[in-house]
C-alpha positions in Angstrom: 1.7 -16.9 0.2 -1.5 -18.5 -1.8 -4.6 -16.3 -2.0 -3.5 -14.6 1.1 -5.4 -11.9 3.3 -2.8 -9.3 2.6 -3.0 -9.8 -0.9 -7.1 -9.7 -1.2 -7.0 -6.3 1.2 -3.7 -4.6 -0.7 -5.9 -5.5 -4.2 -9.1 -4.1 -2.7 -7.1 -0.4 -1.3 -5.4 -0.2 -4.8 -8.9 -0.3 -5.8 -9.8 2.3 -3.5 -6.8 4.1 -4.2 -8.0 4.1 -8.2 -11.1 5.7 -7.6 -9.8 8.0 -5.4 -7.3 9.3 -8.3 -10.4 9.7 -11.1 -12.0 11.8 -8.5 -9.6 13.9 -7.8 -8.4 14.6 -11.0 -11.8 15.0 -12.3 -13.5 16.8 -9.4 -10.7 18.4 -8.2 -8.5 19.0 -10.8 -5.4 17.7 -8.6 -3.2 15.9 -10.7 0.2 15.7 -9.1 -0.2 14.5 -5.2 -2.7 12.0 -7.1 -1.2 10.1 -9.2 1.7 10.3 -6.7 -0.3 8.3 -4.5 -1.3 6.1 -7.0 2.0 5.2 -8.4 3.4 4.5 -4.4 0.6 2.3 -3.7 -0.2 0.0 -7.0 4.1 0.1 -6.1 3.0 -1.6 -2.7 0.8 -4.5 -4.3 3.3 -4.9 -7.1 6.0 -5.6 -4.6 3.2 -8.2 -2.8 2.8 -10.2 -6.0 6.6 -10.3 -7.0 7.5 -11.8 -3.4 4.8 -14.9 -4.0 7.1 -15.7 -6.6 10.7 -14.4 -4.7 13.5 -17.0 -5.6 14.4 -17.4 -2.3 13.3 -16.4 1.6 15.4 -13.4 1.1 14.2 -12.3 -1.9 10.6 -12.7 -0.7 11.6 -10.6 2.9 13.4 -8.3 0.3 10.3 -7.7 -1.5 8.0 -7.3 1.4 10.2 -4.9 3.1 10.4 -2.3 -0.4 5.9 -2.9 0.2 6.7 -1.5 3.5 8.7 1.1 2.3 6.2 2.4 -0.7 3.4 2.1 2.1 5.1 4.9 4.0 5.6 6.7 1.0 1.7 6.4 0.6 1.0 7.8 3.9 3.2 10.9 3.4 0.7 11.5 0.5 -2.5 10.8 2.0 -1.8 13.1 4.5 -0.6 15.8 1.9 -3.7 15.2 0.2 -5.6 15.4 3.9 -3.9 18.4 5.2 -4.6 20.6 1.6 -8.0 19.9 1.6 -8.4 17.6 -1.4 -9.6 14.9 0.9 -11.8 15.3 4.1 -11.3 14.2 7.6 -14.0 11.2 6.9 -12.1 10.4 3.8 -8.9 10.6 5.1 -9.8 8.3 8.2 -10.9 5.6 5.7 -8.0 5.5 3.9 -5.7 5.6 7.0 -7.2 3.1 9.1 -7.5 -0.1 5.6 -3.9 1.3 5.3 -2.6 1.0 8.9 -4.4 -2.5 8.8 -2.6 -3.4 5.8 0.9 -1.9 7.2 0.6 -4.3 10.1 -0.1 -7.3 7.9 3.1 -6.4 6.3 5.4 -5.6 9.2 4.2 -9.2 10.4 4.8 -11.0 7.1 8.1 -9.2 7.3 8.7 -10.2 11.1 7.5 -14.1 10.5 9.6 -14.6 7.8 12.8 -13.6 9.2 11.7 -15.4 12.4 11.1 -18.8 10.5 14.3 -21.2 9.5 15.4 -22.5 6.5 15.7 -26.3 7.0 
């Protein structure tokens, strides 16, 4: 996968996702829904960097696929946060459209490498 798109814009959201965490916490005083979110997505680039190195095509699909899996847990808590108020619409829009970029990224990674033939 090399220094990959999906790798440099799944680093940069965790980034995104960090700060998002100290503020609420600190600002906000939410702690649960928060670190919620940031366990799911640092889960999604954690999964990214173990399939670089999967043992095998499955592996790596394998990998990708449990990415996918803790990006939909991410939305569910985006929109939690969205729909209590923590974050704002602006916010919330943001988040969701580096995310849904990202999700497509990983659906294709996903797609291609089951496409692609082991020789």
């Amino acid at each position: 996968m090399g220094e990959s798109i999906l790798k440099t814009k799944s680093y940069e959201f965790s980034i995104e996702i960090v700060k998002i965490y100290k503020h609420l916490s600190k600002e906000k005083q939410e702690f649960i829904i928060s670190k919620q979110l940031i366990r799911s997505w640092t889960s999604v680039w954690a999964m990214i960097r173990e399939a670089e190195f999967g043992q095998s095509k499955a592996d790596f699909i394998n990998k990708m696929s449990i990415a996918l899996k803790e990006a939909n847990e991410t939305l569910y808590r985006l929109d939690l946060l969205q729909d209590t108020l923590y974050i704002d619409q602006q916010q919330y829009q943001t988040l969701h459209g580096k995310w849904e970029e990202i999700l497509r990224m990983l659906v294709a990674t996903i797609k291609t490498s089951k496409a692609k033939k082991e020789y």
